[in-house]
C-alpha positions in Angstrom: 3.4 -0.2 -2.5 6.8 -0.5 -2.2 8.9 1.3 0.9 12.1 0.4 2.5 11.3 -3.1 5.2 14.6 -2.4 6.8 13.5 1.2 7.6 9.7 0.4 8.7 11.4 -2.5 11.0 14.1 -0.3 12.6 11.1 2.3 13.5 8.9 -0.1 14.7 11.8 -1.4 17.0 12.6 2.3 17.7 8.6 2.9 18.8 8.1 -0.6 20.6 8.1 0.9 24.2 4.9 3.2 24.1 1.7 1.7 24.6 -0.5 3.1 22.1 1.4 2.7 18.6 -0.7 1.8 15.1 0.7 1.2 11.7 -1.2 2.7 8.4 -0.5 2.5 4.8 -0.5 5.8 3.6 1.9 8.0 1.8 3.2 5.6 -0.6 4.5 3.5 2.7 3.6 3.0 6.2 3.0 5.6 8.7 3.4 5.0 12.7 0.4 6.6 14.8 1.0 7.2 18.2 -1.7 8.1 20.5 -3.7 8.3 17.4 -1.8 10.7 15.6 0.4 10.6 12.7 4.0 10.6 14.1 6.5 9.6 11.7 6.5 7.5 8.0 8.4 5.5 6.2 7.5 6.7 2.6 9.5 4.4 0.3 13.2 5.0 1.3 12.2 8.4 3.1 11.3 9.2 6.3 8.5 11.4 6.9 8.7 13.1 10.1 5.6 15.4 11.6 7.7 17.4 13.8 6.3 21.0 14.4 6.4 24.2 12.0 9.2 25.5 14.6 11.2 22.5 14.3 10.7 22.6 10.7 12.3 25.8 10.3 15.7 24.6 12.1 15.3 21.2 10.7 15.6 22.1 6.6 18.5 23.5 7.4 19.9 20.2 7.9 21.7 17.9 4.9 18.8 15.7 3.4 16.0 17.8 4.8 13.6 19.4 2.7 9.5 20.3 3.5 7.1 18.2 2.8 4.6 19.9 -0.3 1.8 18.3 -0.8 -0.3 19.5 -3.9 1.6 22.5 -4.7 1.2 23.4 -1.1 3.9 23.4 1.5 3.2 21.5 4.7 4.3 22.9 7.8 4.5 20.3 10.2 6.3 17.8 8.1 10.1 17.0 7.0 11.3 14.6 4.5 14.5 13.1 5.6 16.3 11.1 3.0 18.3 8.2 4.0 21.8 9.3 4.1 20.5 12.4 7.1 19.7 9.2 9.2 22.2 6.7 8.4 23.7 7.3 11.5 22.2 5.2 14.3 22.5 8.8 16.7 20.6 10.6 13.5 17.8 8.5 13.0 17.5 8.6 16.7 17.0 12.8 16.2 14.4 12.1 13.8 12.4 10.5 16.0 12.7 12.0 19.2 11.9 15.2 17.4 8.6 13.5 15.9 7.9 12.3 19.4 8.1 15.2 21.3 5.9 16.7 18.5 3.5 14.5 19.1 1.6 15.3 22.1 1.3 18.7 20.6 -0.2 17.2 17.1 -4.0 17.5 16.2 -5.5 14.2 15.5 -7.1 14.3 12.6 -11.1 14.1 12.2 -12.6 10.2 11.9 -14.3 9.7 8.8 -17.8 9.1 10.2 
């Protein structure tokens, strides 16, 4: 699987002051859990960014934005950000203050018992 190390280090950084934060391979990259819920990706030079169907809708708008689709099917919590819509050390701090206020609102998803 290859993703972008620079990217995955700079979130972890980014993420290092909660308590409760969990990397997982998933989405051709590594995806950061917090509380136990998907909160943002690195998905190979991407970000993926579970921010909220209202966000969403503001958030497309932006340059290097586009929905995440899934199977032919759009998801609506989820952003794609492509790198140069966070090269800006103030942008990539958007992304994921937007994906952690998100969060707390998030549905965990079922365990696999």
């Amino acid at each position: 699987m290859s993703y972008d190390k620079n990217l995955s280090d700079r979130l972890r950084e980014s993420l290092a002051h909660l308590p409760d934060v969990k990397e997982k391979e998933m989405f051709s990259g590594v995806c950061f859990m917090v509380d136990g819920k998907m909160c943002i990706c690195v998905s190979r030079e991407n970000l993926l960014c579970r921010i909220g169907g209202d966000a969403m809708e503001t958030a497309v708008e932006r340059h290097g934005c586009s929905q995440m689709v899934m199977n032919g099917r759009p998801m609506k919590d989820y952003v794609y950000v492509s790198p140069e819509a966070f090269d800006k050390p103030e942008d990539f701090d958007h992304w994921v203050e937007l994906c952690l206020e998100f969060n707390p609102k998030a549905k965990a998803s079922k365990k696999k018992g």
